[in-house]
N, C-alpha and C positions, 0 to 999 in steps of 0.2 A: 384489572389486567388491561394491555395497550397493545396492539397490533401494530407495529411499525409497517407502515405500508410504500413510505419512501427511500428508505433505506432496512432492506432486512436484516436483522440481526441474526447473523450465524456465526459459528466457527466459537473465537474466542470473544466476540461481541456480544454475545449472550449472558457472557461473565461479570460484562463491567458496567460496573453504577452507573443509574441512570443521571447523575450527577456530574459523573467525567464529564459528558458530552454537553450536560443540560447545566451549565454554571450557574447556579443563583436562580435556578428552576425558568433561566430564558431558554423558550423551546425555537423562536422564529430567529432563522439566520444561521439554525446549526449546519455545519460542514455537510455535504454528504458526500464529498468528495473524501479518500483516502486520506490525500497528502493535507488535507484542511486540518484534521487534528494530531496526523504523525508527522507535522514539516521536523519534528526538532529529531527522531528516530532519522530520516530521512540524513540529514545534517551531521548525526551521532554516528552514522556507519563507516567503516575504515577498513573494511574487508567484506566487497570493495571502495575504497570511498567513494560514493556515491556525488559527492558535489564535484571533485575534483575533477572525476573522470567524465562529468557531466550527463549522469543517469538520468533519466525522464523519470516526473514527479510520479506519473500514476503507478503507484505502490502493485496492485491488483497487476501490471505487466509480467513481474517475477514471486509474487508473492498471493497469500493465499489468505480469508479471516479464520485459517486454525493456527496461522502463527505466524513467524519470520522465516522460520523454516520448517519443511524444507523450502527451496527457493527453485523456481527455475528461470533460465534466462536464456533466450532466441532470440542473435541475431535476425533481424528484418532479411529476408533471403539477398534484396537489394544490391545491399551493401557487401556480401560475401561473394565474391569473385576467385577464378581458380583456382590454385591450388588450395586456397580458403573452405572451400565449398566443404571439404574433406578433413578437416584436422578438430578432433572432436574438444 
């Protein structure tokens, strides 16, 4: 058995071989970023398209490791100005 101690394996990461991530058993240089090994998910989405609409990479802002969804997404309060503040 192996303790992930820099990246924790939860949600649906617990599921997948240890080979998805570990190609040809190289362990140094693996992603531990999100979008390091979902850019092409990322890319593939169309509801909402995510590139077009120019969503930010880190996956973990609307999404969750039990899945794609459910999803949730917060405006930055920033950017949401009057009568915006309000329309859910």
């Amino acid at each position: 058995s192996f303790t992930h101690l820099s990246f924790l394996l939860t949600g649906l990461h617990t599921k997948a071989q240890c080979t998805k991530c570990h190609v040809n058993g190289v362990y140094a240089g693996t992603p531990r970023l999100c979008y390091g090994c979902h850019a092409a998910n990322y890319a593939a989405a169309l509801v909402p398209n995510h590139v077009s609409l120019g969503y930010p990479t880190g996956c973990e802002i609307c999404h969750t490791p039990a899945g794609w969804k459910p999803y949730s997404f917060v405006h930055p309060a920033s950017i949401m100005t009057g009568a915006h503040t309000s329309v859910k």
